[in-house]
C-alpha positions in Angstrom: 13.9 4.4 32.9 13.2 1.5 30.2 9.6 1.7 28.8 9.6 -1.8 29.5 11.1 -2.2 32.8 8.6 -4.4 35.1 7.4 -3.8 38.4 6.1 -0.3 40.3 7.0 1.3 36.8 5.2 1.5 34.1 5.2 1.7 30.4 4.4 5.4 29.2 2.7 6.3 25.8 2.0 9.9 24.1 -0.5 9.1 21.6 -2.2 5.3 21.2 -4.1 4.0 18.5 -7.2 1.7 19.4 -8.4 0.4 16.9 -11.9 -0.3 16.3 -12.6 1.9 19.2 -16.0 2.7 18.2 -17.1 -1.1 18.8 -18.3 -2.2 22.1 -15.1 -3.1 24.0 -13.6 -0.3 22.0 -15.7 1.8 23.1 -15.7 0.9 26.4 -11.9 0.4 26.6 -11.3 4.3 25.6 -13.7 5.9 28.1 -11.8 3.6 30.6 -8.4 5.2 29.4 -9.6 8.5 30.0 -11.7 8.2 33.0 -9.7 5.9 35.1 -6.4 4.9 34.1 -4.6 8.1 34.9 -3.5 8.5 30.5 -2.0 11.6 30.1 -1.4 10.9 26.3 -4.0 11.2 23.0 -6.1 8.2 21.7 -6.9 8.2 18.3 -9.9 6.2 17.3 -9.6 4.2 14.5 -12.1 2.6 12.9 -14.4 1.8 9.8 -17.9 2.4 11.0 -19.0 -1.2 10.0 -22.9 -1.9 11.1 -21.2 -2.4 14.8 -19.2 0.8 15.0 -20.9 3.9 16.5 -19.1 6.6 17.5 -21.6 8.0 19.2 -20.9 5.4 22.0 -17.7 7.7 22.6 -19.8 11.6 22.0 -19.6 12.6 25.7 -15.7 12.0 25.0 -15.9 13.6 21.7 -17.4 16.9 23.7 -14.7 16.6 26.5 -11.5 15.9 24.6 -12.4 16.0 21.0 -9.4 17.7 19.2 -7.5 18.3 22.4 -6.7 14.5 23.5 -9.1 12.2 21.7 -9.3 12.7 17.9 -11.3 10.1 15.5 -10.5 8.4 12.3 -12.3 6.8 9.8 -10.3 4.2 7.7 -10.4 0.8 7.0 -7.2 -1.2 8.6 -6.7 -3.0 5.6 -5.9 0.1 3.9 -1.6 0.0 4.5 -1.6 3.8 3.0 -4.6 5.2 5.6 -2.9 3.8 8.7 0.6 4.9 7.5 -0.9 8.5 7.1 -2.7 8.5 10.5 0.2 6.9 12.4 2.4 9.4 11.4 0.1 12.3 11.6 -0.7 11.2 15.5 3.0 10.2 16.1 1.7 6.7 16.9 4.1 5.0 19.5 1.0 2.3 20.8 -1.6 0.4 19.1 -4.0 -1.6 20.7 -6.0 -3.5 18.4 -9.6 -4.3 19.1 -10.8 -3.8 14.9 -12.6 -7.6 14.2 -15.8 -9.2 12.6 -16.4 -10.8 15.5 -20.2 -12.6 15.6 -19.9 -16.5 15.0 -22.9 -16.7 13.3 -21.8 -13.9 10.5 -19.0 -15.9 10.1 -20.6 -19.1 9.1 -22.4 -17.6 7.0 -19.4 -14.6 5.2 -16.7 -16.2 6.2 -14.5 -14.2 3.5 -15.1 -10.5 5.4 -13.6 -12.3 8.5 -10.3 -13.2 6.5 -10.2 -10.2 5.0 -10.5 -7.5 8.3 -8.8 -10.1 11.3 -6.2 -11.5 9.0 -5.2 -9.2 6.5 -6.1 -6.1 8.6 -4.1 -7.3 11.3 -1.1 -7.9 8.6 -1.7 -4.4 7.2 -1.2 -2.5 10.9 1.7 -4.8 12.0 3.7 -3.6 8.4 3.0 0.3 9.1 4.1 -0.4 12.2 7.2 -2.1 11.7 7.7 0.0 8.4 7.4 3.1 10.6 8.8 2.0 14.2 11.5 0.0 12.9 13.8 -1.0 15.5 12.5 1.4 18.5 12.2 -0.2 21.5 9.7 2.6 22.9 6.6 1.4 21.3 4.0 -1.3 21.5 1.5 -3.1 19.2 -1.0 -5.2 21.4 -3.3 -7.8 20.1 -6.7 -8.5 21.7 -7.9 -11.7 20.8 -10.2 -14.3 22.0 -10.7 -17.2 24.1 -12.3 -18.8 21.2 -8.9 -19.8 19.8 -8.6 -22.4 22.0 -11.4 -24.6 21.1 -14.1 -26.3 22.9 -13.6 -27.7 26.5 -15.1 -30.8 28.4 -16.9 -30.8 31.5 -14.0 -30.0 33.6 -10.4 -28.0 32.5 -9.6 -24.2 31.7 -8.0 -22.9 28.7 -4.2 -21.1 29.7 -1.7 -19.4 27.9 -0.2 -22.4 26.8 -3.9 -24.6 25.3 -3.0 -25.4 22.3 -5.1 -23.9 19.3 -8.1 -25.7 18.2 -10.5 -23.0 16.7 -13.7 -24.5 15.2 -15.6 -21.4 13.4 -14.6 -19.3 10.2 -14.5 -16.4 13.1 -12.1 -18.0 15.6 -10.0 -19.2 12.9 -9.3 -15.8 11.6 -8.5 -14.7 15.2 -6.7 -17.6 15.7 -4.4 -16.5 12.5 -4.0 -12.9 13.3 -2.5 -14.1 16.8 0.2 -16.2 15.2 0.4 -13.5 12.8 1.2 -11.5 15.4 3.9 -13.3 17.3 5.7 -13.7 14.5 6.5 -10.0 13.9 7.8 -10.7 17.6 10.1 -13.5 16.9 11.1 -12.5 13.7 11.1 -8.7 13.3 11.6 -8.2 17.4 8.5 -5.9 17.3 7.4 -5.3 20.9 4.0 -7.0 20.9 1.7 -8.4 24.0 -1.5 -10.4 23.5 -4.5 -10.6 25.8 -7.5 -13.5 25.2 -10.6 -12.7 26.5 -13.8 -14.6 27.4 -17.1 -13.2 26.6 -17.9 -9.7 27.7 -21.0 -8.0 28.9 -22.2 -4.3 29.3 -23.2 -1.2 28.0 -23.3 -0.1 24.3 -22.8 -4.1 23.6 -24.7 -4.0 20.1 -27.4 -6.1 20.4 -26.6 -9.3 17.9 -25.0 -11.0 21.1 -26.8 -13.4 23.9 -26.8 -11.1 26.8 -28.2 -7.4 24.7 -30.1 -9.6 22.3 -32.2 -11.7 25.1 -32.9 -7.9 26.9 -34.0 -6.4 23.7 -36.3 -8.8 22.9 -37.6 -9.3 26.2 -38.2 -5.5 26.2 -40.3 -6.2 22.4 -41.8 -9.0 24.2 -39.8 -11.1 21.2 -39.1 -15.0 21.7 -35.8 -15.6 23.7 -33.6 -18.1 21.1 -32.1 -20.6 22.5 -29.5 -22.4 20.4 -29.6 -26.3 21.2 -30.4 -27.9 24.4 -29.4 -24.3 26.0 -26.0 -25.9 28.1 -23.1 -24.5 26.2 -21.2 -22.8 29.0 -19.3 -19.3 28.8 -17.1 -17.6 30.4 -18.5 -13.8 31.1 -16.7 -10.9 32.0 -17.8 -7.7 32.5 -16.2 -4.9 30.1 -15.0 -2.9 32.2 -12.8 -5.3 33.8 -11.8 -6.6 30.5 -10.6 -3.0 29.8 -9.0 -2.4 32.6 -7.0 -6.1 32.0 -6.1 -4.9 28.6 -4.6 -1.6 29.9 -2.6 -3.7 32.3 -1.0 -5.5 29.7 -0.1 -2.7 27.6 1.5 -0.9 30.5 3.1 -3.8 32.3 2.9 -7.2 30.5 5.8 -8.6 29.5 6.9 -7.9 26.2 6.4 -11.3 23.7 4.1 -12.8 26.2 0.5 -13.2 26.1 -2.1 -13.1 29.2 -5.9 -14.7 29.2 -8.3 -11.9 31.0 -11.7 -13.9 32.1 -14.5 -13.6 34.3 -14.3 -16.9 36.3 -17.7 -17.0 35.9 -19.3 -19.8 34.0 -22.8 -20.1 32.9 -24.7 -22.4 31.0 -26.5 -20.7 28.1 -30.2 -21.7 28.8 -29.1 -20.9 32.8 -28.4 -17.6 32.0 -31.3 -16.6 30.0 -33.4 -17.3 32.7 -31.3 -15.0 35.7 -31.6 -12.3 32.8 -35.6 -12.8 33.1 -35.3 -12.7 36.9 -33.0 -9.7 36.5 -35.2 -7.6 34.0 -38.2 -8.3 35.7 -37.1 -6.3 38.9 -37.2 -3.8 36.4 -40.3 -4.1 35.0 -44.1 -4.1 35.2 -44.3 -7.7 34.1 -43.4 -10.8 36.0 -40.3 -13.7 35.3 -42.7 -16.2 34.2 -43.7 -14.0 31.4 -40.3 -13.6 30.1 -39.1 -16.9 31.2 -42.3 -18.0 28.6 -40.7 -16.4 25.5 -37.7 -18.9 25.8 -37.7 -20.9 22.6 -35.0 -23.7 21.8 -34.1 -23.2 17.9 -31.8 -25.6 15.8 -28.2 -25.5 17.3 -25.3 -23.5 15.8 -22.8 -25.4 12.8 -19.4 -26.5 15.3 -20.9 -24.9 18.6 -18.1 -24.9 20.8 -19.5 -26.8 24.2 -17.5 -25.1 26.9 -15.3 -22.0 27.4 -13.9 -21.2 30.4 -10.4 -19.3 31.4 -7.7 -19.6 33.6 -6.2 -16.0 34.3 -3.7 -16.6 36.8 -1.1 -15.5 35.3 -2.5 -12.2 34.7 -3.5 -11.6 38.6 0.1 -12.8 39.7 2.3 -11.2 37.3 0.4 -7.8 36.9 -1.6 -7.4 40.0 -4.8 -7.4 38.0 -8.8 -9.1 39.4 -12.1 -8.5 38.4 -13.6 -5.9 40.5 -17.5 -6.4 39.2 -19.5 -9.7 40.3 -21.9 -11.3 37.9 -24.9 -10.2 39.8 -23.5 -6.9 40.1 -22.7 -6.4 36.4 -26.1 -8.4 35.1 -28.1 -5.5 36.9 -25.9 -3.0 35.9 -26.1 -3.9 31.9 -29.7 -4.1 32.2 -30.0 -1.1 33.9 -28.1 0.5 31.4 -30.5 -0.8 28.5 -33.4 0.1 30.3 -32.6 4.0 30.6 -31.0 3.8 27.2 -33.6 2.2 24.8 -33.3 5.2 22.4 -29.9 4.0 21.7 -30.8 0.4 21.1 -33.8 1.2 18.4 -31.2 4.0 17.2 -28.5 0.9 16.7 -31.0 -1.7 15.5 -33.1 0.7 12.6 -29.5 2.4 11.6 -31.2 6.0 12.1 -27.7 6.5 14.1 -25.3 6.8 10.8 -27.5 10.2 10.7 -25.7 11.5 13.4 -22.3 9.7 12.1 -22.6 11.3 8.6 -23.3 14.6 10.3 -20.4 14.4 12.5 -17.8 12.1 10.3 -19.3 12.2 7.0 -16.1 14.2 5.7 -13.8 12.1 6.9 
């Protein structure tokens, strides 16, 4: 059987890379592989343990299969003689890249860290591979990037595989690089590569810089809830588990030197949103929506805020069988569930105190 043969079979890995699998979607994305996907292989954690990556997101997984099937290292991508090392020390035949500065607003303001990891990170991983892989067909390097790419939309329209690229901020510009980057190890090196663009994601461990944690947290500090603009930018949300399980379709049955948008269908206008997440942490709570719908303050809007993202993922759900399988409502109560029961871990995130427990676990690293 060909490792990329379409159809009932699948593509079958022994030991996959993710990288910056100690980030949120990373995070998420490896529990996923080893509590539903049916991986039989190892997963090696790459990452940096940057001010968003936490292993101990992934320390329940650490105690399960820590040294047997899921082993962690710490390196920076951009490092070409750390990733050689660990690739060949894991026999690496599948990397799924995740590692990014990813927050808009960092990137307006440090744009050059953004270059430096999503470009020249990306750049440094593709050349171990292709240095190390060289012409196997048995291996796979997939790229998870964003629907960010693509630009800003109207009123009315979806981004598809084929939008053109339009990115806007220093961060989607950098993503937007790394995917061409990527493609062209494809067309001109015949790597096997696949791509997935996401919208935004939502859910647990999600550090709490972004709308959805950030508006929770504060709420639960009775903070003020920032609003950027007039509050009607629309996204695209997608819960993280889905997005996972998206990205694991692709890398066991997408089509080699194609890419595949994974959204949530599910568009909400930013002001709109902030004021279900009120609704939905009051049923929670002691105090009453009003209260937290009172903290909502409108601040001076973003530099090049993109007005609308939403995705088309057709192709996905007809080619690989793939849907969403968590509602919005479903999810929202979910996340803030899972941020209620787990504020140790968001004053832990925000104060730093957890790089204790990563220094006592990884500091040798």
């Amino acid at each position: 059987m060909s490792n990329f043969t379409l159809g009932d079979q699948m593509r079958k890995f022994k030991s996959v890379i993710v990288t910056g699998g100690a980030g949120f979607i990373g995070s998420n994305l490896i529990r996923y592989i080893f509590e539903k996907s049916g991986f039989e292989g190892n997963v090696i954690n790459l990452d940096k343990l940057t001010y968003a990556g936490n292993p101990y997101n992934l320390s329940d997984i650490e105690t399960a299969f820590g040294g047997k099937r899921y082993f962690f290292e710490k390196a920076d991508i951009c490092d070409m003689n750390a990733v050689k090392v660990i690739m060949e020390k894991h026999s690496v035949d599948a990397i799924i890249h995740l590692a990014a500065e990813s927050h808009v607003d960092r990137s307006i303001h440090s744009p050059e860290e953004f270059i430096r990891t999503n470009v020249m990170g990306t750049f440094s991983l593709l050349e171990c591979a292709r240095n190390l892989w060289k012409d196997r067909t048995d291996v796979l390097f997939h790229h998870v990037s964003t629907d960010e790419v693509y630009g800003s939309l109207g009123d009315t329209g979806y981004f598809y595989e084929d939008t053109p690229y339009d990115p806007r901020s220093p961060y989607s510009s950098s993503k937007a690089s790394s995917d061409h980057v990527v493609m062209s190890y494809f067309h001109t090196y015949h790597m096997p590569v696949t791509m997935s663009n996401c919208s935004n994601n939502y859910g647990p461990y999600h550090f709490p810089e972004k709308l959805i944690p950030l508006m929770i947290s504060n709420m639960l500090e009775e903070k003020p809830l920032p609003v950027y603009g007039d509050g009607k930018n629309v996204r695209d949300w997608l819960y993280v588990e889905d997005h996972a399980s998206g990205i694991w379709s692709v890398v066991t049955k997408g089509k080699i030197g194609e890419k595949y948008n994974i959204g949530g269908e599910n568009e909400w206008e930013n002001i709109k949103l902030v004021n279900v997440l009120c609704e939905t942490v009051a049923e929670f709570s002691s105090k009453d929506k009003d209260y937290y719908k009172k903290l909502i303050t409108y601040v001076k809007d973003r530099p090049g805020h993109d007005r609308r993202y939403a995705i088309n993922c057709d192709k996905i759900k007809k080619e690989l069988g793939w849907k969403q399988s968590v509602n919005f409502e479903e999810g929202l109560k979910k996340t803030v569930k899972w941020f209620l029961e787990n504020k140790a871990w968001i004053e832990n995130v925000k104060s730093g105190s957890y790089k204790d427990w990563v220094s006592k676990n990884y500091g040798n690293r």
